[in-house]
C-alpha positions in Angstrom: -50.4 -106.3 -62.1 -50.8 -104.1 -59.0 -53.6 -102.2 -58.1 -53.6 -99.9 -54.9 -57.1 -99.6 -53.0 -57.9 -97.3 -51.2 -61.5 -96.0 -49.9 -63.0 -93.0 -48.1 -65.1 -96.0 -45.4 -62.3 -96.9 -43.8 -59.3 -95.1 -42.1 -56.4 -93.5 -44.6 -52.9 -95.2 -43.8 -51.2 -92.9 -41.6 -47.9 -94.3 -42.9 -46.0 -95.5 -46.1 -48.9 -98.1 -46.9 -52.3 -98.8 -48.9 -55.6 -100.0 -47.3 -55.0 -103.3 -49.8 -52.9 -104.0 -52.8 -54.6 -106.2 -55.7 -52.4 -108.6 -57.5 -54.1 -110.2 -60.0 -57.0 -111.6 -58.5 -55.9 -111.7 -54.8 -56.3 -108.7 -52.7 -53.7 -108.1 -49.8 -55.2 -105.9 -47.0 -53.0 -103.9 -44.4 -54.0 -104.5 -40.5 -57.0 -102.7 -39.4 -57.7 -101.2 -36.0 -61.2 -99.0 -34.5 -60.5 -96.2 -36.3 -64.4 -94.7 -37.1 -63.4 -93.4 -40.6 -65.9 -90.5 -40.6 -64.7 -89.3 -37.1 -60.8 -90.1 -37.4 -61.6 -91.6 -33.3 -61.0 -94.9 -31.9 -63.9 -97.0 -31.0 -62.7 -98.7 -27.5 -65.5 -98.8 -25.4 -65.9 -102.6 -25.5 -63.9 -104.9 -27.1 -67.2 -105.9 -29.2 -67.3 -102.4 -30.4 -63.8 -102.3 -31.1 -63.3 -105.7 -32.8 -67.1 -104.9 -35.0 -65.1 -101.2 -35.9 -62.0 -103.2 -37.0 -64.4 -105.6 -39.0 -66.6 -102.8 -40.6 -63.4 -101.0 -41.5 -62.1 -104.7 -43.5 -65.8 -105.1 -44.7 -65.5 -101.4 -46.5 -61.5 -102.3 -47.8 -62.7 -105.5 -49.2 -65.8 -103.6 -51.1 -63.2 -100.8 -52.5 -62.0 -104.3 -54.2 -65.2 -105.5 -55.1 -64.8 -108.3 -52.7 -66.3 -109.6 -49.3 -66.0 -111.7 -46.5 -66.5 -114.6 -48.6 -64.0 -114.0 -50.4 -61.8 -114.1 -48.0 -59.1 -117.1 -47.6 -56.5 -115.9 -44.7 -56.8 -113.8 -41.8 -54.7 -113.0 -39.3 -56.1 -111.3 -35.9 -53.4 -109.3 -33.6 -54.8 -108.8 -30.1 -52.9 -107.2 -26.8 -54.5 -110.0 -23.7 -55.4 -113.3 -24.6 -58.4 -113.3 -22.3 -60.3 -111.3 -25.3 -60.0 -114.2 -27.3 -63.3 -115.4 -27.0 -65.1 -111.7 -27.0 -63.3 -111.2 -30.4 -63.8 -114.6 -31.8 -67.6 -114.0 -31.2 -67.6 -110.7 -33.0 -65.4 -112.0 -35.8 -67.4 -114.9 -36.7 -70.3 -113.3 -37.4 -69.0 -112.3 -40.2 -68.4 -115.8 -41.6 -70.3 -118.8 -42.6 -68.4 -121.2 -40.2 -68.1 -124.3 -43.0 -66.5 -121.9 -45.5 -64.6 -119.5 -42.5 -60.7 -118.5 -43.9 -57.6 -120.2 -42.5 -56.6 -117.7 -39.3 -54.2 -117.6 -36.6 -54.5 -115.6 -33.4 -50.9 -113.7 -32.0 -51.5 -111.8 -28.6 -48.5 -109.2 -29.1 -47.2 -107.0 -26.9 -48.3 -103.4 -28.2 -50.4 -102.7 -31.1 -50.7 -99.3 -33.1 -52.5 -96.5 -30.9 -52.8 -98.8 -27.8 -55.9 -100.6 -29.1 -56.7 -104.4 -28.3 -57.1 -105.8 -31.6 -55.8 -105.4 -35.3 -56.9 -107.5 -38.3 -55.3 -107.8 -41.2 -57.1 -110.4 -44.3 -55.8 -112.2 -48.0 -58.9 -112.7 -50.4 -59.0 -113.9 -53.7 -62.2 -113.2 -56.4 
């Protein structure tokens, strides 16, 4: 069965998509960037700022779902220069115990939606 989820904590799809779809038990989220939710503006004064934006804007789509980072099984992080890699990493992992961290691959990509650096995008299961 699919359920759409959607929340007022994290940016509304600005296109013919949900925040996540629930199937079952496993929730499939759509890519987040720094959009601040409240303000509608992207957060790109640092990378860290920018990646923790991304990563509070999952954190809210996962709770819509009644879910959290620990649920979380695959990710997949989008960024626009390599070199950020570690800056994002740092910022990301926080949000994970390390021993249980999801399965994840890293794709630097040429452009990403509004010109930010980084887009995540996450597959949890309850």
């Amino acid at each position: 069965m699919k359920k759409i989820i959607f929340t007022e904590n994290a940016p509304a799809p600005i296109g013919p998509y949900n925040q996540a779809v629930l199937v079952n038990n496993t929730l499939y989220t759509s890519g987040q960037i720094a959009i601040h939710p409240q303000t509608n503006e992207l957060v790109l004064d640092t990378i860290e700022n920018e990646t923790k934006q991304v990563m509070e804007n999952m954190k809210a789509v996962l709770e819509a779902a009644e879910m959290n980072f620990s649920d979380v099984f695959k990710a997949t992080i989008f960024i626009s220069d390599m070199n950020n890699f570690a800056r994002i990493n740092a910022v990301y992992g926080a949000y994970f115990d390390e021993k249980t961290a999801p399965a994840r691959e890293t794709v630097e990509v040429a452009c990403l939606p509004k010109n930010v650096n980084v887009e995540i995008s996450m597959i949890a299961c309850k």
